[in-house]
C-alpha positions as YAML, in Angstrom:
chain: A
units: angstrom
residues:
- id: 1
  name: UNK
  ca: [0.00, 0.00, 0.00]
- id: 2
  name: UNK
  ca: [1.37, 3.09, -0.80]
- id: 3
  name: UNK
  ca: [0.36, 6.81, 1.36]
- id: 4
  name: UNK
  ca: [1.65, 10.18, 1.07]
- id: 5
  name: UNK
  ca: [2.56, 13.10, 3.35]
- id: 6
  name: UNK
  ca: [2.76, 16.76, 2.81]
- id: 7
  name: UNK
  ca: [4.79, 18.76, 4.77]
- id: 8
  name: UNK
  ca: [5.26, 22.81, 5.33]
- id: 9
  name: UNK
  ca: [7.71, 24.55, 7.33]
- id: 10
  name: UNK
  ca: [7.32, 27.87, 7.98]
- id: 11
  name: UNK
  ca: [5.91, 30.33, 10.01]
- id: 12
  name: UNK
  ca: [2.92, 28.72, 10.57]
- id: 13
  name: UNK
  ca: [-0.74, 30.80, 11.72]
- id: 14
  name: UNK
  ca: [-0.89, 29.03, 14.56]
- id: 15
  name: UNK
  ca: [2.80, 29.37, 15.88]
- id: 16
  name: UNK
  ca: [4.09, 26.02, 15.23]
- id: 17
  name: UNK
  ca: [7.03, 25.90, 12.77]
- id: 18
  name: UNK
  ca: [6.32, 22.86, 10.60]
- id: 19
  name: UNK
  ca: [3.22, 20.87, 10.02]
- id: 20
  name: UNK
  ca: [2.19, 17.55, 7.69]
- id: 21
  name: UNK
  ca: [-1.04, 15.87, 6.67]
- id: 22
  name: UNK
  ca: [-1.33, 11.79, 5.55]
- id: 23
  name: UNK
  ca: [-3.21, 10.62, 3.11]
- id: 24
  name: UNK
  ca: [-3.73, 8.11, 0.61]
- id: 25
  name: UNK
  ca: [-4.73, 9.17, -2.84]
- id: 26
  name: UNK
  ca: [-1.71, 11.37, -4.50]
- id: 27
  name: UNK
  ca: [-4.87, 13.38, -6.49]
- id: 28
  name: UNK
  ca: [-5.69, 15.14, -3.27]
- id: 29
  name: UNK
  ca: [-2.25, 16.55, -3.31]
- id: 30
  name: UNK
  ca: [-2.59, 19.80, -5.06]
- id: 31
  name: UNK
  ca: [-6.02, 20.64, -2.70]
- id: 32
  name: UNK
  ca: [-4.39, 19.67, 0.66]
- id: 33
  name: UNK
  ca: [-1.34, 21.72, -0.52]
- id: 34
  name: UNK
  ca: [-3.03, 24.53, -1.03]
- id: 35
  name: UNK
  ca: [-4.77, 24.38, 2.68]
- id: 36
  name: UNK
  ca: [-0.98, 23.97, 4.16]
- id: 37
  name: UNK
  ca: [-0.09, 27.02, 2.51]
- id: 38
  name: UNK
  ca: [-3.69, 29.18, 3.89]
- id: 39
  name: UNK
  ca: [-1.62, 28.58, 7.00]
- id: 40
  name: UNK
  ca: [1.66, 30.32, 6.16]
- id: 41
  name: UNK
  ca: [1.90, 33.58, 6.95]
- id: 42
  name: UNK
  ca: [5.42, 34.36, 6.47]
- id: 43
  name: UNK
  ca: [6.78, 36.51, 4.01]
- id: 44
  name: UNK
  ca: [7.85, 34.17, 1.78]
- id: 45
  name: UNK
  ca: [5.72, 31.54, 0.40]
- id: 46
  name: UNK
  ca: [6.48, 27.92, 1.27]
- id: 47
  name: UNK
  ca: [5.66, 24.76, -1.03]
- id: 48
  name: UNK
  ca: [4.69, 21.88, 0.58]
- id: 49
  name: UNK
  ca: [7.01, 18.73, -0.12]
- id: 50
  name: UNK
  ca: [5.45, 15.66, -0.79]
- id: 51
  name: UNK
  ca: [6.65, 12.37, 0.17]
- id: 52
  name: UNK
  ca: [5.32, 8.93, -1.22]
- id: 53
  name: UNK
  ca: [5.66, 6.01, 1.60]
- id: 54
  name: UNK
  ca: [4.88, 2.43, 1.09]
- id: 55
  name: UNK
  ca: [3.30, 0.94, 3.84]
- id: 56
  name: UNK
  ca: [4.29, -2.43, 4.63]
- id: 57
  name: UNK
  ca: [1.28, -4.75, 5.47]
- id: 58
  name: UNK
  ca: [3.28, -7.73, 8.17]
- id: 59
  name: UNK
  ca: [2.18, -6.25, 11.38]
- id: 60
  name: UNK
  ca: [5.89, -6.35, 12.46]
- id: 61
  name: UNK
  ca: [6.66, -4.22, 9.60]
- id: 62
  name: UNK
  ca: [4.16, -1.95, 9.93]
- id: 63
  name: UNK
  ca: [5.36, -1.05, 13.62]
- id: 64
  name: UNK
  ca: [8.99, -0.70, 12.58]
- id: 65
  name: UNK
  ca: [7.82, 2.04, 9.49]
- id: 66
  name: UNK
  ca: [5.74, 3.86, 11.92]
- id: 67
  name: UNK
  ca: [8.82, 3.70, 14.49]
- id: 68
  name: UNK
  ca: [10.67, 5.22, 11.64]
- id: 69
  name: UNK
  ca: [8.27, 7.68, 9.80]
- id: 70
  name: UNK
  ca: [5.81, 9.17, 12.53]
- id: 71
  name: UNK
  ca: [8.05, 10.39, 15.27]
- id: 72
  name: UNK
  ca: [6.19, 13.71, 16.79]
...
């Protein structure tokens, strides 16, 4: 299975310095993009990078990727 995650770093509207969103159909990129930049309010204007994960489906592996990839 494959899911995706844009993230933003910035100066965010409410005061935290980087945010992301999952999700798992690439189409909603460009529409969940443009919400992560509503929330930018510094000067300069700050694409979201996307990143495509594949999710492993063995229980054991799925632990170890979320170990890896969803630290707070």
């Amino acid at each position: 299975m494959r899911i995706y995650r844009l993230r933003i770093i910035g100066n965010l509207a409410d005061g935290q310095p980087a945010t992301s969103v999952w999700f798992t159909r690439k189409a909603d990129a460009p529409k969940i993009a443009r919400d992560l930049r509503s929330l930018d309010v510094d000067d300069t204007p700050n694409d979201p990078d996307l990143e495509e994960f594949k999710v492993p489906s063995k229980k054991s592996d799925l632990v170890h990727f979320l170990n890896l990839n969803c630290r707070l």
